[in-house]
Structures are given as C-alpha cells and as structure tokens.
matplotlib code that plots the C-alpha trace (Angstrom):
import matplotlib.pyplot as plt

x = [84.7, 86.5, 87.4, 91.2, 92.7, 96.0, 96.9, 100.4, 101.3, 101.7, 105.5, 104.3, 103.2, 106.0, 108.8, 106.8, 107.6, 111.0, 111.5, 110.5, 113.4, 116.4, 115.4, 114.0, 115.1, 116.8, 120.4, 119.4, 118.5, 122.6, 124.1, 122.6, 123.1, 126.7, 127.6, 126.3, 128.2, 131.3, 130.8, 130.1, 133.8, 133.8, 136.0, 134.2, 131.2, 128.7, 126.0, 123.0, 120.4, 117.2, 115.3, 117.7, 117.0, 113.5, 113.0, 116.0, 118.4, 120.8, 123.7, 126.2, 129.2, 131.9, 131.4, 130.7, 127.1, 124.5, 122.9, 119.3, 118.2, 120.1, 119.1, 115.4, 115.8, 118.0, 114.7, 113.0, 113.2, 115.8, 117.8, 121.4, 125.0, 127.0, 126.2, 124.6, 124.9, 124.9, 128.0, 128.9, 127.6, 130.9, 133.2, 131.9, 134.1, 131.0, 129.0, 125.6, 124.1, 120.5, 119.2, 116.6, 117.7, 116.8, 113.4, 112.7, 113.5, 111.5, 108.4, 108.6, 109.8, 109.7, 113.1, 114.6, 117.9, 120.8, 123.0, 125.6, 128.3, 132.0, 132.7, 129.0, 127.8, 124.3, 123.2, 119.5, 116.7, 114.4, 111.5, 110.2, 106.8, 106.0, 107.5, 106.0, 107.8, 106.5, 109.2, 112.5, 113.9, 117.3, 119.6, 122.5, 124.9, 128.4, 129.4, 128.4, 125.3, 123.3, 120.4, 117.8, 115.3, 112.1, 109.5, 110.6, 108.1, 105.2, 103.0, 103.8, 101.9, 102.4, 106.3, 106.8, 104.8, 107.5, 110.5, 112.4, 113.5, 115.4, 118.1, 118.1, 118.0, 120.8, 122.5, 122.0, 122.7, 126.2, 127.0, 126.7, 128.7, 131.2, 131.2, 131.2, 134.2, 136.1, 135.8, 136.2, 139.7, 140.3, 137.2, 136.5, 133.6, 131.4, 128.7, 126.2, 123.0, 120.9, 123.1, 125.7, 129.2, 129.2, 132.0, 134.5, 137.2, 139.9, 141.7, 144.0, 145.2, 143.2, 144.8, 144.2, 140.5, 140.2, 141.4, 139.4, 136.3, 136.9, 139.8, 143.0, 143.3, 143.0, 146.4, 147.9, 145.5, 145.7, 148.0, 148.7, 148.2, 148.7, 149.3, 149.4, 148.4, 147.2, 143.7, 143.3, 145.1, 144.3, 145.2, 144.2, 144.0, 143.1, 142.7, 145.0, 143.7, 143.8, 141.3, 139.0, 135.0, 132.1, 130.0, 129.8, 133.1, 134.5, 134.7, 134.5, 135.0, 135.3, 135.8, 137.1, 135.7, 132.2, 131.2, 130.4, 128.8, 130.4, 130.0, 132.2, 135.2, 134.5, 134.4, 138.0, 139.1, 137.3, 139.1, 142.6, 141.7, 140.7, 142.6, 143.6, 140.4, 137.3, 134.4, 132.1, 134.6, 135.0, 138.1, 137.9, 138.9, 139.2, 140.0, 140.2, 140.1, 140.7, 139.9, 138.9, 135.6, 134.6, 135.3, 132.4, 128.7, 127.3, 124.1, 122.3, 120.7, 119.6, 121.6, 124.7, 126.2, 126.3, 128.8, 129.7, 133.1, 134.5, 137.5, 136.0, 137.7, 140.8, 140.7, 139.7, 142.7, 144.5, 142.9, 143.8, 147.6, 148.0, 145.7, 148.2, 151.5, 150.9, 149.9, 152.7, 154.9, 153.4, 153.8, 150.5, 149.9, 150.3, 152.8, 152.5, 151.2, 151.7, 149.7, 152.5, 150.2, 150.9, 154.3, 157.6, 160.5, 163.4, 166.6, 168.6, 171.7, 175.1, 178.2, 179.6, 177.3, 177.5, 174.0, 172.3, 169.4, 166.8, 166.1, 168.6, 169.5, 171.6, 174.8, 173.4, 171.2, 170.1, 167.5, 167.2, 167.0, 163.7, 162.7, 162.6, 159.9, 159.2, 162.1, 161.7, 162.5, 160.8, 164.2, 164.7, 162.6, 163.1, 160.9, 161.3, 159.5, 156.4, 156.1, 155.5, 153.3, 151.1, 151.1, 149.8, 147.5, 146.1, 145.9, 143.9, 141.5, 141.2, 140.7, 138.1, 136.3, 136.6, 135.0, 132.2, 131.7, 131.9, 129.7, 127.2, 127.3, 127.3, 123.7, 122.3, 119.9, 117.6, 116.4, 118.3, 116.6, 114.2, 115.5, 113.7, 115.6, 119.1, 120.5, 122.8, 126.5, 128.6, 131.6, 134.4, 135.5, 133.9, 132.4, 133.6, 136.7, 136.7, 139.4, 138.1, 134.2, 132.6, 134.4, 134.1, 134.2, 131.4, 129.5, 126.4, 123.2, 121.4, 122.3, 123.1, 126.6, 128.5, 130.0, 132.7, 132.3, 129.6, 126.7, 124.7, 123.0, 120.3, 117.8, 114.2, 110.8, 110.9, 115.2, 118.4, 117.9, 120.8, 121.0, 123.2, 124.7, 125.9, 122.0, 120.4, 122.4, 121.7, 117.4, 117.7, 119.4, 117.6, 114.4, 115.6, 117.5, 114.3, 111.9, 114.2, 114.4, 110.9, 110.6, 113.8, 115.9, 119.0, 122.1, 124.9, 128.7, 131.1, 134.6, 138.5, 139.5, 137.0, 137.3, 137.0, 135.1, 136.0, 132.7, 132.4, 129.9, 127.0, 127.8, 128.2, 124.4, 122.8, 124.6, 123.7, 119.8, 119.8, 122.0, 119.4, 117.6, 120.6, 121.3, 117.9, 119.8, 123.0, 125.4, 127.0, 128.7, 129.3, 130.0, 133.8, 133.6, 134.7, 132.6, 134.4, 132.5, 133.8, 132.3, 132.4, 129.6, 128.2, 125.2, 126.0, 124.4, 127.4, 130.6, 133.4, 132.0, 133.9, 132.1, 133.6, 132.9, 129.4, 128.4, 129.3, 127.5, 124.1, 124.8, 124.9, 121.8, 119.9, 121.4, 120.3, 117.0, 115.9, 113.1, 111.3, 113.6, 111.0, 109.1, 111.6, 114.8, 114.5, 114.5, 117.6, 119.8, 119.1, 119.1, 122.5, 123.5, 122.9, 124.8, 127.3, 127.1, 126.2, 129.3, 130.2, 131.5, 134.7, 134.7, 134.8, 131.5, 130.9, 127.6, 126.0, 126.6, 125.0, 122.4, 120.8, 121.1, 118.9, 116.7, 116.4, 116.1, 113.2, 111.1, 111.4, 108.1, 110.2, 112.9, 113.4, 114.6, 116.5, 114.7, 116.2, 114.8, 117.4, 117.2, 118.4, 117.1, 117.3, 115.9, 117.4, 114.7, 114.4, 113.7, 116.6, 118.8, 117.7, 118.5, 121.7, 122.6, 121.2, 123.4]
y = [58.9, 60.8, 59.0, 58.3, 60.6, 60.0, 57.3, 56.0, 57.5, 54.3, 54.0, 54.9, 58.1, 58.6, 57.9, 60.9, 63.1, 62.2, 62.7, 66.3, 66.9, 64.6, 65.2, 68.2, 67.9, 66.1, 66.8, 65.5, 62.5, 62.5, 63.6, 60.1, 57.5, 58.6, 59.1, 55.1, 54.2, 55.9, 53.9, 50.6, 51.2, 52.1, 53.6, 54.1, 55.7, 56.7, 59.2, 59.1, 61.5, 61.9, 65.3, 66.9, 63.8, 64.4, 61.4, 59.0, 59.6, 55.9, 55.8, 52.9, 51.6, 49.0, 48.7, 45.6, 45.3, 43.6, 40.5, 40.1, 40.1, 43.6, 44.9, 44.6, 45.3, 48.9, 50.3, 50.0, 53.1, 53.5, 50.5, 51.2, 49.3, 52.6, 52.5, 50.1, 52.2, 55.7, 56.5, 55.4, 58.7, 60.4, 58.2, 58.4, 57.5, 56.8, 59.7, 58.2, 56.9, 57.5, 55.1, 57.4, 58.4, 54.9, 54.6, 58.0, 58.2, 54.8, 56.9, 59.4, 57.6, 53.8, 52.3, 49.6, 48.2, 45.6, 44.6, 41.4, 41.1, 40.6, 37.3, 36.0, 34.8, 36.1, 39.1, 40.3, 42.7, 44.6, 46.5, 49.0, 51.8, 54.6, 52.3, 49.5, 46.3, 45.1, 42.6, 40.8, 38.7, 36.7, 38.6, 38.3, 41.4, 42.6, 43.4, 46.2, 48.2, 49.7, 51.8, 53.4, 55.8, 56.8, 59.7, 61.4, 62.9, 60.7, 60.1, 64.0, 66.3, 69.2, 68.7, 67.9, 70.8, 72.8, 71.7, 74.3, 74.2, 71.5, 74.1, 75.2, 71.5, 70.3, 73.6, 72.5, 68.9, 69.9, 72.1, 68.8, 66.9, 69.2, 68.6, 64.8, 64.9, 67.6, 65.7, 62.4, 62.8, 58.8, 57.8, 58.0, 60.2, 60.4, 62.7, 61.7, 64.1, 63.1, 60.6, 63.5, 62.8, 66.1, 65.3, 62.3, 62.7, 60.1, 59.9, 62.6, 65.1, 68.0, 70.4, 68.2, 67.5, 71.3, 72.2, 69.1, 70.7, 74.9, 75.4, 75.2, 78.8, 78.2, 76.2, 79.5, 81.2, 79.3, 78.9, 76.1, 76.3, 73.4, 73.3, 70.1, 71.1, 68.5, 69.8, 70.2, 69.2, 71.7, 71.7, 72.8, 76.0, 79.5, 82.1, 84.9, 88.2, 89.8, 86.7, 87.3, 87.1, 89.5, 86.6, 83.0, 82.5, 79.2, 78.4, 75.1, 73.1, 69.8, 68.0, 64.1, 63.8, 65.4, 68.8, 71.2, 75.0, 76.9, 80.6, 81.2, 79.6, 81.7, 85.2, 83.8, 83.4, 87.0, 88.4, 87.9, 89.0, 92.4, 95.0, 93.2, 92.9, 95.2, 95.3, 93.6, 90.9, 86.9, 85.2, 81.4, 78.6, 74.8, 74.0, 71.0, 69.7, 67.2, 66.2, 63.6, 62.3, 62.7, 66.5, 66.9, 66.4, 65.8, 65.1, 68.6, 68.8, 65.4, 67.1, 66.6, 69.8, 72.2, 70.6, 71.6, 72.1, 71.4, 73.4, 76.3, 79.3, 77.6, 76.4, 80.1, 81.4, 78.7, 79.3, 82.8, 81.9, 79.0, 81.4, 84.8, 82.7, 81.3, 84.7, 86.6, 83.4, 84.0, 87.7, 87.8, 91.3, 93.8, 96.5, 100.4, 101.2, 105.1, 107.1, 108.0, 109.9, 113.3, 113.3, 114.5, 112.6, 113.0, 112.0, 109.7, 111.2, 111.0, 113.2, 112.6, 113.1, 116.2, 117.9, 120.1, 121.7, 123.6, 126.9, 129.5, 130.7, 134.1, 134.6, 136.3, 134.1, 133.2, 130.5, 131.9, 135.3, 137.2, 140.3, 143.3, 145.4, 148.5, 147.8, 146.5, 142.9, 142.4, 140.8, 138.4, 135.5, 133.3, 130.9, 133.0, 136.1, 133.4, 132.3, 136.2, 137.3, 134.0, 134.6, 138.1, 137.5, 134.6, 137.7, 139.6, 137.2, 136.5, 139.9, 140.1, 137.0, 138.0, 141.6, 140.1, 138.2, 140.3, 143.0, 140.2, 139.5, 142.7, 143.6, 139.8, 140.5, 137.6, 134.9, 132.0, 129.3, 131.5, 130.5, 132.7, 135.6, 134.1, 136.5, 135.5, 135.7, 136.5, 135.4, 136.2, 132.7, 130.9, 127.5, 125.7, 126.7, 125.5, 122.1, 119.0, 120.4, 119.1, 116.6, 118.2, 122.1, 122.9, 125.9, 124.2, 126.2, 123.3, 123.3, 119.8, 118.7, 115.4, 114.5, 112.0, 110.2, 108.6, 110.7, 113.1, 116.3, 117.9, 120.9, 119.0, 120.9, 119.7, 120.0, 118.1, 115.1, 112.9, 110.1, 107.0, 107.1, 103.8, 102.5, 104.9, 103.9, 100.2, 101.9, 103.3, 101.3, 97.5, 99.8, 100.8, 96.5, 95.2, 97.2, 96.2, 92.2, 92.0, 93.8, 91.5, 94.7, 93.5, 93.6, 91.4, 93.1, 90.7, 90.8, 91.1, 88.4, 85.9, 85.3, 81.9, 81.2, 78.2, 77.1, 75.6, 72.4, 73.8, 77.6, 75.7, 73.7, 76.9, 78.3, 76.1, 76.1, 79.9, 79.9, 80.2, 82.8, 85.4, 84.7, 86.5, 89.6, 89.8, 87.1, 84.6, 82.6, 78.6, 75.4, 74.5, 70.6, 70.7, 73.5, 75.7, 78.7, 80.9, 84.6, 85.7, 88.3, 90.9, 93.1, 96.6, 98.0, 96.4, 97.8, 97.9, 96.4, 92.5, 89.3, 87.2, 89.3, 89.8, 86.1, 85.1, 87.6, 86.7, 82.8, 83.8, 85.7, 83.5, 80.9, 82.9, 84.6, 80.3, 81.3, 79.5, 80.8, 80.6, 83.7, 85.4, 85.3, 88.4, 89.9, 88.3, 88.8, 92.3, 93.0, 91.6, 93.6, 96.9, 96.0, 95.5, 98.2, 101.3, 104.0, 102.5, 104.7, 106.2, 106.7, 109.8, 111.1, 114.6, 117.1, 116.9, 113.0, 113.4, 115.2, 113.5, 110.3, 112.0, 113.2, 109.4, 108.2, 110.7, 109.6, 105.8, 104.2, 103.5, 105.9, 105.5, 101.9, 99.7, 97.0, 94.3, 96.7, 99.1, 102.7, 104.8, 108.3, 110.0, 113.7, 115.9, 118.3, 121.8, 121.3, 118.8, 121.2, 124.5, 122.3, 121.3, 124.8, 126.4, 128.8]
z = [144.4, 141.4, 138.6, 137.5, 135.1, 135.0, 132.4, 131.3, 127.4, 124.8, 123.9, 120.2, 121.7, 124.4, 121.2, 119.6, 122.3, 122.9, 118.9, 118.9, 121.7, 119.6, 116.0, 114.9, 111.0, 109.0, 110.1, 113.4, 112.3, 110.3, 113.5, 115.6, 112.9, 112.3, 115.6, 116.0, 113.3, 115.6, 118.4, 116.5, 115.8, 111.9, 109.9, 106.7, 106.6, 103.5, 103.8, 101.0, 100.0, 98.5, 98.7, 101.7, 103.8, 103.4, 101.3, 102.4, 104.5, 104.2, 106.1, 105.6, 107.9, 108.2, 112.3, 114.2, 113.4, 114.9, 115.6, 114.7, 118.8, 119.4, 116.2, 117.6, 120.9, 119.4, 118.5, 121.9, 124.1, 126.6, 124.9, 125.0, 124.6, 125.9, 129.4, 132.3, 135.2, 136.6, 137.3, 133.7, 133.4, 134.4, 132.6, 128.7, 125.6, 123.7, 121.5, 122.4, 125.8, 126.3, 124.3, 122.3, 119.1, 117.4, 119.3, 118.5, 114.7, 114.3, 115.6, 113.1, 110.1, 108.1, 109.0, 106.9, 108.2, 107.5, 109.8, 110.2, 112.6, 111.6, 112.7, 111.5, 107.3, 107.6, 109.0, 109.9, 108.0, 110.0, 109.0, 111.1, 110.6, 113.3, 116.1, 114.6, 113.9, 110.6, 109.5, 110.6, 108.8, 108.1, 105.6, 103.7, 104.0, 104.5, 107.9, 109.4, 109.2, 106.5, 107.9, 105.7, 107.0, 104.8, 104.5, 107.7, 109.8, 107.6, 110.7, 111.9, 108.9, 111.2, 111.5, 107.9, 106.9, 108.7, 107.4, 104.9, 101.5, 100.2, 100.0, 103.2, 104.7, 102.8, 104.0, 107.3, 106.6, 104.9, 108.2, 110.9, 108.2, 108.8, 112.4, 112.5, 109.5, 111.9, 115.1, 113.7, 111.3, 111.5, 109.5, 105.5, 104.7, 101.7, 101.2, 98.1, 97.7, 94.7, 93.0, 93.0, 95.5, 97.4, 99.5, 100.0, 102.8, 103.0, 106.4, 108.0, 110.0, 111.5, 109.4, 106.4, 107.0, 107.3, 104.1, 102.3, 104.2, 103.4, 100.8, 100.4, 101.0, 104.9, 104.9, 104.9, 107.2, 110.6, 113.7, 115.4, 119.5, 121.9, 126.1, 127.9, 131.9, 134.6, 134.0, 129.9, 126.8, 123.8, 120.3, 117.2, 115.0, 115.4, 112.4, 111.6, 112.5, 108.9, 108.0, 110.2, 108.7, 109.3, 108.3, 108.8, 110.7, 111.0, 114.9, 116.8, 120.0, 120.7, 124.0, 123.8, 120.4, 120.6, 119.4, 121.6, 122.2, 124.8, 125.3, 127.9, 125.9, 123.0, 124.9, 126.4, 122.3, 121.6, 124.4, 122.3, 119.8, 121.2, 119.3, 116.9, 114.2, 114.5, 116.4, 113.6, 112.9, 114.2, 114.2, 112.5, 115.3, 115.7, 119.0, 121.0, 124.5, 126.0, 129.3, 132.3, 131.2, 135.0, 135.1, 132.5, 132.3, 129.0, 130.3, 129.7, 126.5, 124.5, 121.7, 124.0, 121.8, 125.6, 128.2, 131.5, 132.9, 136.1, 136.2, 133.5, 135.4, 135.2, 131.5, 130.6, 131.5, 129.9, 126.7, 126.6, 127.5, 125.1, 122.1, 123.2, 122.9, 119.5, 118.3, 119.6, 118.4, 114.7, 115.4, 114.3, 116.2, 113.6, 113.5, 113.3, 110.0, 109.6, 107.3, 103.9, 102.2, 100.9, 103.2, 101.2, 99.7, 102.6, 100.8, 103.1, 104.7, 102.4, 103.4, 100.9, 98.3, 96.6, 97.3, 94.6, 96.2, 94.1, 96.2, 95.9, 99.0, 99.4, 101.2, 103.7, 104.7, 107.8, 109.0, 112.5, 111.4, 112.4, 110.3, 112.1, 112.5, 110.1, 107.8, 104.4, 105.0, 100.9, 99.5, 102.7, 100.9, 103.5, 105.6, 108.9, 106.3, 105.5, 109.1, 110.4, 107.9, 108.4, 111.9, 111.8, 109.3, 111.6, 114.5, 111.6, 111.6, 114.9, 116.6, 113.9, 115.0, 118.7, 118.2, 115.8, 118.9, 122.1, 119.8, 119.4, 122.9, 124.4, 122.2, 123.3, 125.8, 125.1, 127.9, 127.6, 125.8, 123.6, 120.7, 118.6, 119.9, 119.2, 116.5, 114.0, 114.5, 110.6, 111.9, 110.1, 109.2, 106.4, 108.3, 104.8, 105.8, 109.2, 109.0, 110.7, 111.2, 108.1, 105.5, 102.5, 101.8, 99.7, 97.9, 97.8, 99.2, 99.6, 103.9, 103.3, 105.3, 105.3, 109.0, 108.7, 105.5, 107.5, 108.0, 105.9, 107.7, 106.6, 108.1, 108.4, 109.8, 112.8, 113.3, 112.4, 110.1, 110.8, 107.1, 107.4, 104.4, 103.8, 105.0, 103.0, 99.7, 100.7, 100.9, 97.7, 95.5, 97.0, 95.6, 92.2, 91.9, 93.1, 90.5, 87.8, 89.1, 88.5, 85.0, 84.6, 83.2, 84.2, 81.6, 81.5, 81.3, 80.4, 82.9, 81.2, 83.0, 84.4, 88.2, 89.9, 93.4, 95.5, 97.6, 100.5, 99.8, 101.4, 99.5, 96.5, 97.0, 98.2, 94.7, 92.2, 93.1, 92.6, 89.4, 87.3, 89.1, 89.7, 85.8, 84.8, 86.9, 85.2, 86.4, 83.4, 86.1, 85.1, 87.2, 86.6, 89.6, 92.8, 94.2, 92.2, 89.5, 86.8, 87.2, 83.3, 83.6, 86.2, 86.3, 84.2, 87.3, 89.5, 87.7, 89.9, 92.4, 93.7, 91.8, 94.3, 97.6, 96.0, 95.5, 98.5, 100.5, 98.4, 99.2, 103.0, 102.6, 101.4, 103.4, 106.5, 105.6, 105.0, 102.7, 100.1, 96.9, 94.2, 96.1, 97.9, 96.0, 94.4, 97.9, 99.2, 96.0, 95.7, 98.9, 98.8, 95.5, 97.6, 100.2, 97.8, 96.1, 98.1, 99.4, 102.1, 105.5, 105.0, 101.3, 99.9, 98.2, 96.8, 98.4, 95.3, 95.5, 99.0, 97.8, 95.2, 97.7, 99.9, 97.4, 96.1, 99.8, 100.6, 97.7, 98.7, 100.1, 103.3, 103.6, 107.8, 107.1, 105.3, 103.6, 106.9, 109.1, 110.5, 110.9, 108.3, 109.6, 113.3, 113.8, 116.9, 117.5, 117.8, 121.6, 122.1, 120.3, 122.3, 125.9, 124.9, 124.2, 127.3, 129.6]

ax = plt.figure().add_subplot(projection="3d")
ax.plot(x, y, z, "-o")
ax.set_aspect("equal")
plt.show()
C-alpha cells in the first residue's frame, strides 16, 4: 500500500500564498487598509511612511472600530464582516469581501494595531508576527482604528530583495493614493512620507479633488459629461483634445465607488477622439459609472481592479454618445486651420474707396488679350505676355525630356532586370529642381537626400540606406551627453526669466531624489513647497530647448525605466536630454546638417539603434530595388 502524500498546507503557509496574489508591494498593502478604513465608515483617514512603506506603512481612521474579539478573529483567513452568503456576491456596496487581505499581510509582516469602538472607553492592542499572535491586550485609544504594519516582507527575503527603489515605490504608492482620494471625494486625506506631509485633501467635489491631485491648470482643461439611462449612470470629466498627453495620461474608471481597468471602455473613449488628436496621443479622463451591483462581478481578480459588465455592448455605445455630445457641446472639434503663409495681402472690397494701384497699366490694355503670333507683342507687358512665354518655355523643356527619353529607349536593348546594363538617362531637368521629390534643393555631391523632413537617404555598398533622422539625432547626441555625464563636463547657462514647474506629488518625489544628480549635468533648478520648482539654469548643451517639457520627460523616464538611480541615472537623464534635443520630424534641417548627422551616427558604437532599442537604420538592397523596377 502507497503511502499518503497529499497533506493539508499550515494557515501560516496557506496566508503566504494567498499574500503573493493580494500584495505584491507596498501599495498593495495601502490600497487594503484604506479601502477597510472605507467600509468601517470613516471619513478621515491619515496615511504614514517610513522608507516607501518598506519600513512602516501606519494608516489611521475615525471608522467604527473594533472590539478586541473581532479585532482577533480579522486576522484569521477567510474572516470577513462584508458578506455572509453567496449571493451577497451580486449585491456589493462594500470595497472588500474575501476576507484575505488582513490574514495575508499579517503573514508577511509584524502587525501592531489599535482599535476601540465609538460607543466603547477602552479599546484593544493586538500584536501580531508572520500570522502569529504574539500579544492582545486591553488599550486605551480614540475610536476608530490605528493599524501599523512593520518590516514588510521580513519572513520573505526573496520578495523583499525584489522590491524597487524607495523612489520607485513611493511612485507607486503616490499613484493608488490617487485612486482611493479620486474615488472616495467624501473622505479627508493625508499623505505623510518621512515626517514630510505629501498630500492633504479636505473634502469635495470631483472636480475639486482633481485639481488638489494634478494642478490647477486642469480646471481649465476638462469637460464635464453625464447620461442617466435605465442601464448606467455616468459622470465625470474627459480632457480637451489640444491637452491630450503622449505620456502618462491621466485616465480612470470607477464603478460604484471602486477603481476599475477596462479595455473595452477605453477603446469606446479612443474611438471619439479619432481625428481629433494624433496617433501617438491619449486623451486624460475620469469617468464614472454607476450601476446595479447585480449587473457586475467583481469577483475576477483578488485585486478586484478588472470587472465584468452585464450590459457592456450597450454601455459602449452609451459612452461614445454621452463623450461625442459633450464634445460637440464644448465645440471642442477643431475648426479648419488653413495654411497663411507666404499667401498675399487681398485688400477687402470698398467701392468707394479711391483705389491707387502700383502697376501702370496702359490704355490699351487688355487682360483677356492673347498676343499674336509673329508680331512684336515686346511693349504689351502684360500677364497674358508672361503666361505664353512660360508656357512655351515649359514645351521647350519638355520635348527635350521626351526625346532624351525615347532616344534612350530606342538604343536600350538590355534584358530586363540586368541591372548592370541599365544606361544612364541625362535628362534634361535638374532632379534638384524637381518640386515635391526631395525637401531641400541642394548642390551637395555628397548623394546624400533628405525625404520629407523625416528621413535621410544615403547610397550604402550594399543599396539604399534609409536614416531616421529624428532616432539618429536621439543615437548620436545620448552618446556625446553620456560621455560628458561621466567626465561630469556639463556647464550651467543661466535663463532670463526663471521658469516654474508644478509637479504632480509623485513627479515631484521622483524629482527631488534626482536633484542632485541632474545638478552635476547642468540644471540650477530649486524647491519653491507645494510640488512646485524654479528652473534658473540649463545645460549650455540644451539652449533653446523647453526646461519645463524637458524635466518632465526625464521624471517619466526614470519613473518608467524603475532602476536603481545611483547606477543608472546617467542613462535615463541623458537619454531623456536627447530626446529633447534632437531635430525632430518635420523641421527643417540643411544637407550639410544631414550630413555631418550621419557622419556622427556612423561612427557611433551602435549606430542601427537608439540607445531604448529602436531602429534607426533600414537598407533596400540592390536586389529589392532591381525587382521593384522590373518590366
């Protein structure tokens, strides 16, 4: 007879498990407590940190508390006051229901709590270590709950070891305290990292907790939608067009006061929004629904952040309605905005205003008059004169170019496709000359051409090198930035007028731990409160080129790349100054300009990619070109 195998998992062990699905940093473990402290029914709540929440992570409420035989029995898996049966399942009002994120937090962390309920004078003190109850004790305390988790992931090396930079945590941290203070307008937040307040939100409207969350400057930037159908309820705000991001956009759902992720709800947004903002860009939105609990299922992900819909069909098309009204209402689509340059001054039409013109016409002089052939027309200087000689000068040139051509063709009696037989054609029109074929007429002998303001091409051995010239000035100049970083070359070029950068609170962390390190490269920038800087310097290297538009892009890099700063800052800023700084498409740039960029680009260690790995260089070969141009 074999011998059992199967064995039933200790709950120490099980709680482990369950914690690497509900908290997988310290955000996580923000998102559960607060989202407690919601359903306890508070309306204050204070969030404290030590270390990005790898330290201490206290949060404090003023909800009903516990008594000291629920605030045991909160810890134990599967130990829940939301819900008792299973079709509480499809009526929920509360954020939390499973009964795990206590349990699994205690496994991973020391727990020390205080809780006392409203109508009680002494509340209860509970110790907790890696699901371990170590002490419980009688307490005196206010009402509500104070809970205070230690040393997170102390019992899980691995998992600790794997947690990012402070930076980067708090980043994230900062990011689901958004989402709680968006979805949760009635309650008073307070944010303190490190003994410093990075955030205190009094009570409000949407609107209002939006601007207290991302600037003032978004009062003037949103819309207002709202429908009311038997199916959904939405309100809430959606971006203007002309402020729509490349990068980070602000967008976020909510259903009956939870945050949500819902792909198919965005695509309706994106869908109108289609012609009025670019490919590359994201529109900012805060949208929310509301709807019967019973149409929904939470019940997906123990992150509860992806829902399903009942009815999602129908609410897409409401969406797009409700989103299309409010922009056609804010006549938000933009008009016809016709090109004005080089175009003359037309006066505007006055009767009675006497006209002074300054050509001198004859008296004899007729607009509709064609010259006659083989009569001296030489003293009719008139438009009609201009037009005819243009025009047979035009047949000049063209008979030329056709007999160039038939002569070359009647003497071409090479196979089709040897290529080395193919004679050249002089034609009779200069190619520089050619409108609309390359961008920029040029004597250069170099056989370098610029197509578009976009691309650079150039003969190579084995055919057509096609450059990116926007990716191959980003190549080039990360290169020469990053050489310099390191031999800490950088000079510092004061600004006229010093510019000032609002942040949002996790920009303005992410900023102020790499202050330092982007002032060794040229930035004199200074820390005015309120997540606000003064630029007063830039990098010599930088001149003309936005202070604001270029902090902000090397907060987001950094913010996204998540690496350790100390060793890979230098990487991330100037990656980020050469993005700034290189021609971007569409901007004019002289051949020689081209040239030397190419020059520069060929002589870099990696001149095929930029240094985020995207292609810089394509080749059409000799063979691709000789089968596209077969007969």
């Amino acid at each position: 007879m074999s011998a059992d195998v199967i064995k039933l998992l200790p709950d120490s062990v099980a709680n482990q498990i369950a914690a690497g699905e509900v908290i997988q940093r310290p955000a996580s473990v923000i998102k559960e407590l607060v989202e407690n402290s919601i359903d306890a029914g508070a309306d204050s709540v204070k969030i404290i940190l030590k270390d990005a929440g790898r330290t201490l992570i206290q949060v404090v409420d003023n909800g009903r508390g516990m008594s000291d035989t629920d605030a045991a029995l909160a810890f134990e898996r599967h130990a829940t006051s939301k819900i008792s049966a299973a079709s509480d399942l499809f009526a929920l009002h509360t954020m939390g229901f499973r009964g795990e994120a206590l349990a699994s937090i205690a496994a991973i962390a020391q727990i020390d709590m205080r809780t006392m309920p409203r109508d009680e004078k002494i509340g209860t003190r509970i110790l907790i270590e890696g699901s371990r109850v170590i002490e419980q004790t009688p307490e005196a305390t206010v009402p509500g709950t104070n809970l205070m988790v230690k040393n997170l992931f102390f019992n899980v090396p691995a998992r600790r070891k794997f947690l990012k930079k402070d930076t980067v945590e708090l980043n994230n941290i900062v990011r689901e305290f958004e989402r709680l203070a968006l979805v949760n307008t009635g309650v008073e937040f307070t944010l303190i990292h490190n003994d410093v307040t990075l955030q205190q939100l009094r009570k409000g409207s949407l609107k209002n907790r939006i601007t207290d969350l991302f600037g003032k400057q978004l009062d003037r930037q949103l819309i207002e939608i709202t429908t009311d159908t038997s199916i959904v309820k939405i309100s809430g705000f959606i971006g203007l067009p002309e402020n729509a991001r490349k990068r980070n956009p602000l967008q976020y759902f909510f259903v009956n006061g939870r945050n949500m992720r819902h792909p198919y709800f965005h695509k309706a947004v994106m869908t109108c929004y289609e012609n009025l903002i670019g490919p590359e860009l994201q529109p900012n939105y805060f949208i929310n629904f509301e709807v019967d609990p019973a149409s929904i299922d939470v019940n997906i992900h123990p992150t509860k952040h992806e829902i399903k819909f009942e009815d999602e069909q129908a609410i897409w098309q409401i969406i797009v309605a409700a989103i299309r009204e409010s922009l056609g209402r804010y006549n938000a689509v933009p008009g016809i905005d016709f090109d004005t340059d080089d175009t003359p001054d037309i006066p505007a039409f006055a009767p009675n205003a006497n006209g002074e013109h300054s050509i001198e016409l004859e008296a004899g002089y007729n607009p509709f008059d064609t010259p006659t052939p083989g009569h001296d027309n030489s003293r009719h200087n008139t438009p009609s004169t201009y037009r005819q000689s243009a025009l047979n000068s035009m047949i000049t040139d063209w008979e030329r170019l056709y007999s160039n051509f038939t002569g070359e063709r009647q003497h071409n009696n090479s196979v089709p496709g040897d290529t080395d037989d193919i004679p050249v054609v002089e034609s009779a029109l200069n190619i520089n000359e050619v409108p609309g074929l390359i961008d920029t007429p040029s004597d250069n002998v170099s056989g370098i051409m610029q197509l578009k303001k976009r691309y650079i091409l150039s003969p190579a051995r084995e055919g057509l090198m096609i450059v990116d010239r926007y990716r191959a000035g980003v190549r080039v100049l990360y290169d020469r930035y990053y050489e310099m970083a390191c031999n800490h070359r950088f000079s510092t070029q004061r600004v006229l007028f010093p510019e000032t950068i609002e942040l949002s609170p996790a920009q303005n962390a992410v900023l102020a731990s790499i202050a330092t390190t982007i002032g060794s490269l040229g930035f004199d920038i200074a820390y005015l409160g309120d997540n606000t800087w003064s630029v007063n310097g830039m990098p010599a290297e930088l001149n003309g080129i936005n202070p604001t538009e270029t902090l902000t892009a090397m907060i987001e890099t950094v913010t996204e790349t998540g690496d350790e700063i100390e060793d890979k800052v230098y990487e991330s800023v100037t990656l980020s100054m050469a993005r700034s700084a290189a021609t971007r498409a569409g901007r004019d740039m002289t051949d020689a300009e081209a040239e030397h960029l190419l020059g520069e680009l060929l002589r870099s260690s990696s001149p095929h990619y930029t240094p985020d790995g995207k292609p810089v260089t394509a080749i059409i070969t000799d063979e691709q070109l000789s089968s596209l141009l077969k007969v």
